[in-house]
C-alpha positions as CSV (number, residue, x, y, z in Angstrom):
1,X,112.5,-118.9,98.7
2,X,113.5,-116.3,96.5
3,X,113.4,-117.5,92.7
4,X,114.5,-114.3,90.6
5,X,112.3,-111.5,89.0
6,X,110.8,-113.4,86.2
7,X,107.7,-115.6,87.3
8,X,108.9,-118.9,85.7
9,X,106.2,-121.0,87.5
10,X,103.8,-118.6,85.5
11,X,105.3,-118.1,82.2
12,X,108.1,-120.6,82.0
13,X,106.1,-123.1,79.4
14,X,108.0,-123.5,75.9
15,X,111.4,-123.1,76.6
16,X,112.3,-126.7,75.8
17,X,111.0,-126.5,72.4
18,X,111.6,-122.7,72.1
19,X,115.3,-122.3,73.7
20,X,116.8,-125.3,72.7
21,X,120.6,-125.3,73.2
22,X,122.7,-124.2,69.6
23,X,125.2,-126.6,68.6
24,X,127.7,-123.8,67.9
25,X,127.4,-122.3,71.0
26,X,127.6,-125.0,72.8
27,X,130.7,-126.0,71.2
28,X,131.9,-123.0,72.5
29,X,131.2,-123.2,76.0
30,X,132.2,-126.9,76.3
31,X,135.5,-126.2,75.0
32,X,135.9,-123.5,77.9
33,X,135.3,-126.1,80.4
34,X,138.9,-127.3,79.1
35,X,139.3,-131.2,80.9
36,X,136.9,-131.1,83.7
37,X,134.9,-133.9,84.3
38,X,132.5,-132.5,87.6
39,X,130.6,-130.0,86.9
40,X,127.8,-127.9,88.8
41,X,125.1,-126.4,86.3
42,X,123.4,-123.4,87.8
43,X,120.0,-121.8,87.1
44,X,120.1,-124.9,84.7
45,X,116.1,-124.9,83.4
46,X,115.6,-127.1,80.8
47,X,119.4,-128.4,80.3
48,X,120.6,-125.7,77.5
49,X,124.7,-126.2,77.3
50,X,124.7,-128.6,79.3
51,X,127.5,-131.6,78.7
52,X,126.4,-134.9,78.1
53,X,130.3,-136.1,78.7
54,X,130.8,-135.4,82.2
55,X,129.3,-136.0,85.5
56,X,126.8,-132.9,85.8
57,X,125.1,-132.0,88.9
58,X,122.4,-129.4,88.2
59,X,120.3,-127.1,90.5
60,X,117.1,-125.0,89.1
61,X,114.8,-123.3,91.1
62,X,111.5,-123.2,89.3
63,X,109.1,-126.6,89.5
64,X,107.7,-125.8,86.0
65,X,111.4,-125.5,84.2
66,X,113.0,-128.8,86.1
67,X,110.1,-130.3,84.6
68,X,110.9,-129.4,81.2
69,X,114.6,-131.2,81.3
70,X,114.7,-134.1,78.8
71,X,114.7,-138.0,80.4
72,X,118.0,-137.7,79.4
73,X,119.3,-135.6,81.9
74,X,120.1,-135.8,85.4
75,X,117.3,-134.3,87.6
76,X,117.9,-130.8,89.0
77,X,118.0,-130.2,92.9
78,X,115.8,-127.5,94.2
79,X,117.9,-124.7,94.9
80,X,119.1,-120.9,94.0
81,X,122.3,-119.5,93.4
82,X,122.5,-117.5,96.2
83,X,122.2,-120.8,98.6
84,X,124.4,-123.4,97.0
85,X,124.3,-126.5,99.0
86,X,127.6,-128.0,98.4
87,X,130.7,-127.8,100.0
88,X,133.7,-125.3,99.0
89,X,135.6,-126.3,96.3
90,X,133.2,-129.4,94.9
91,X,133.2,-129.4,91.4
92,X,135.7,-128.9,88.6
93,X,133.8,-126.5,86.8
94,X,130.6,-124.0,87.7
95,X,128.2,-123.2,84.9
96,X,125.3,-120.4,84.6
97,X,124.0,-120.2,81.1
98,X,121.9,-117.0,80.8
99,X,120.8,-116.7,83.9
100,X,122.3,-114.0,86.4
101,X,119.3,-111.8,85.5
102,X,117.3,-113.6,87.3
103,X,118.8,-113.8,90.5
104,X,117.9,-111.6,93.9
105,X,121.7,-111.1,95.2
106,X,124.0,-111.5,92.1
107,X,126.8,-110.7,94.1
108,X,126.2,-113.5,96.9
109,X,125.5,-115.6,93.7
110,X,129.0,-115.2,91.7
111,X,130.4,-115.4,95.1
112,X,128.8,-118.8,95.4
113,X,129.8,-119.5,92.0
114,X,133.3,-119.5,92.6
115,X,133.3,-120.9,96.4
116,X,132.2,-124.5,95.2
117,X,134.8,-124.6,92.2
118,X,137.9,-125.9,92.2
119,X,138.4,-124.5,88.1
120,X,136.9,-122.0,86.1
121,X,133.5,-120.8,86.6
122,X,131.3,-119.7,83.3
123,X,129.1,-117.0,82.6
124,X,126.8,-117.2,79.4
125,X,125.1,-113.6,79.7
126,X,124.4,-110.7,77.5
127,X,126.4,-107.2,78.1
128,X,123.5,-104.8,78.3
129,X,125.8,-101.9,76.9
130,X,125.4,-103.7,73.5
131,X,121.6,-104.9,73.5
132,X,120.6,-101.9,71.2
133,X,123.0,-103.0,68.3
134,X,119.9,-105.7,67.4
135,X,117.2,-103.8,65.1
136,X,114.9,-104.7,67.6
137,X,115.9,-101.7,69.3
138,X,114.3,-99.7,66.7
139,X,110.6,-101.1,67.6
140,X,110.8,-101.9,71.4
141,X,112.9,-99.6,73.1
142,X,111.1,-100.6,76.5
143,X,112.3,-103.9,76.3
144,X,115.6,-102.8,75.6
145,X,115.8,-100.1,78.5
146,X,113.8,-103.4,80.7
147,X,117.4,-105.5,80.0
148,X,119.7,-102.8,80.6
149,X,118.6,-102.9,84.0
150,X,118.6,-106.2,84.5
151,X,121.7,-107.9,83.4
152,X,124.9,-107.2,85.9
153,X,127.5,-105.5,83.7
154,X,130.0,-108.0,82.5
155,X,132.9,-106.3,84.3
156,X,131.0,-107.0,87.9
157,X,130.2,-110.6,86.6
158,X,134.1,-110.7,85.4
159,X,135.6,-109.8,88.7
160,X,133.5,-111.4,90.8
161,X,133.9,-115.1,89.1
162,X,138.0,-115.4,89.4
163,X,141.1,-113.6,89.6
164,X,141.7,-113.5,86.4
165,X,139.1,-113.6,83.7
166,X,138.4,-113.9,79.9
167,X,135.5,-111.8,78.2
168,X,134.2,-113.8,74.9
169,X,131.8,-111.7,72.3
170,X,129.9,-114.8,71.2
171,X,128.5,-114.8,67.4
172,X,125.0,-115.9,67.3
173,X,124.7,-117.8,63.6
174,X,121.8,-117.5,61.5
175,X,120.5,-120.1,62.0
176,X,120.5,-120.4,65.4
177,X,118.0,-122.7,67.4
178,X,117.8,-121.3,70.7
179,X,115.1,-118.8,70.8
180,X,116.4,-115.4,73.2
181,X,116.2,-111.8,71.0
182,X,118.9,-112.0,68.8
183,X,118.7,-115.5,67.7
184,X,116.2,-114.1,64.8
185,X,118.3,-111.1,64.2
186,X,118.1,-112.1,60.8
187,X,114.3,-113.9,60.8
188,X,112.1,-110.8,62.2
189,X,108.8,-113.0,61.3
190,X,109.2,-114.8,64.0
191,X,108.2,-111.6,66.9
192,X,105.1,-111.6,65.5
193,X,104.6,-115.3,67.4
194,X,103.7,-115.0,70.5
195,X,105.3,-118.2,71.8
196,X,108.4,-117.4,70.5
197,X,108.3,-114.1,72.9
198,X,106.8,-115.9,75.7
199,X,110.2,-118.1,75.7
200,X,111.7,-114.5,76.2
201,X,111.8,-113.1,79.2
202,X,112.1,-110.2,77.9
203,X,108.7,-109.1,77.1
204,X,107.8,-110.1,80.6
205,X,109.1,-106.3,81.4
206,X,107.5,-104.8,78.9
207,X,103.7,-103.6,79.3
208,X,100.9,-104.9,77.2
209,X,100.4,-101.7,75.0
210,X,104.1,-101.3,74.2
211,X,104.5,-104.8,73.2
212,X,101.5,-104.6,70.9
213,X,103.1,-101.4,69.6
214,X,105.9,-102.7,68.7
215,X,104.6,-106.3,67.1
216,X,101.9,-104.4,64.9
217,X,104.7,-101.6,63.6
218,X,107.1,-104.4,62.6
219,X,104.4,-106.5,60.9
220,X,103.9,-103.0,59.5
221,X,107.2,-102.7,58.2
222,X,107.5,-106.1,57.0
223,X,104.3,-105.9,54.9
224,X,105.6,-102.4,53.4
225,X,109.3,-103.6,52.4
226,X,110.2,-101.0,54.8
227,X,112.1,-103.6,57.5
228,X,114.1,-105.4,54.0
229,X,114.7,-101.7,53.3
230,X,116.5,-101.0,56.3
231,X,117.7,-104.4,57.5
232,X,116.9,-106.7,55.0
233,X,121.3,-107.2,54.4
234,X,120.9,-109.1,57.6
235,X,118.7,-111.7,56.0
236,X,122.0,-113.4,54.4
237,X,124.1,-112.3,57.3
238,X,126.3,-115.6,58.5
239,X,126.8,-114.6,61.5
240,X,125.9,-111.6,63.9
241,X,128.2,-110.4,66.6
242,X,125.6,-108.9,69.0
243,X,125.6,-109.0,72.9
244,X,125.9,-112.5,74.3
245,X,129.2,-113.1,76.0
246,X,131.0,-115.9,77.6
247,X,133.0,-114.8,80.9
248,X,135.5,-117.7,82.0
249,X,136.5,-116.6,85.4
250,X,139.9,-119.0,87.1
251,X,140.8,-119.1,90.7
């Protein structure tokens, strides 16, 4: 079975403690689930965004990340997005959070999407037009040119996931617990851990030589003031608008 381009089996340990879900933006996507109660949770890892109020039915493909899913949360089935075993129009509400990256046929995988829901099917992604407005850019270009070509652009996802469909530029607070890129757009300390960037797929892409480039010339910059210099107004920055989206696609 094919389980996406990132070796989860592998590298998957630490997302539960190092992508835990964000309040905020979980407030976000539950309100775009509007009044359904069924829902299918797909690519569903460890459980981030997913509802504790409504009967949730989850499927994840990697043995090491359905292992990570807290006691309490339903188990997740063994299966891919491109292979949904369900019949058409089962649930109220389809949900991939930050996962269509991963998958092998992302076409045959929206399509899926929307086949088994009756309502609106959701799409927490990142719009890889826009990764390169997060300073990170700056240090690891490679891992921004790695997720460019990996993330569908959201107009594909947008079309693909209902006939009509509403784009959502997310704002990630400063704050914010759950561990991708821009989540420490405002804390750059925290690259130079590397279990914080092995919860990031991310630097899977990215060779060993350019990663160490890039950690050593931003502990460089922090240490000389020359980061604060440049980005240090992001520091007290409440909230940064960056490239996460929500895409609510309805039949």
């Amino acid at each position: 079975m094919i389980k996406g381009d990132f070796d989860y089996e592998t590298n998957g340990h630490g997302y539960a403690v190092q992508r835990r879900p964000d309040p905020r933006i979980a407030a976000l996507v539950h309100t775009a689930l509007g009044d359904a109660r069924t829902l299918l949770n797909v690519g569903a890892g460890a459980g981030s965004y997913e509802p504790t109020d409504r009967y949730v039915v989850a499927v994840e493909p990697s043995a090491r990340m359905r292992a990570q899913r807290p006691a309490t949360a339903v188990p997740a089935l063994d299966a891919t997005a491109e292979h949904l075993p369900f019949d058409d129009h089962s649930f109220d509400a389809v949900l991939a959070s930050v996962t269509v990256h991963q998958w092998a046929d992302t076409a045959r995988g929206l399509a899926e999407l929307r086949r088994v829901a009756r309502g609106p099917v959701l799409v927490l992604t990142f719009d890889g037009a826009a990764l390169d407005r997060l300073w990170l850019a700056a240090y690891a270009p490679e891992l921004i040119a790695a997720e460019r070509r990996r993330y569908p652009a959201i107009g594909t996802i947008a079309a693909a996931i209902g006939s009509s469909a509403e784009v959502i530029e997310v704002p990630i607070p400063i704050d914010c617990v759950d561990g991708f890129t821009e989540a420490y757009y405002a804390r750059p300390e925290r690259f130079l851990d590397p279990r914080v960037r092995a919860a990031q797929s991310a630097w899977g892409f990215v060779d060993e030589a350019a990663t160490t480039r890039a950690v050593e010339a931003l502990r460089a910059d922090l240490a000389s003031g020359e980061w604060d210099a440049r980005y240090g107004h992001l520091r007290t920055q409440s909230m940064f608008v960056g490239s996460l989206r929500l895409i609510v696609g309805r039949p």
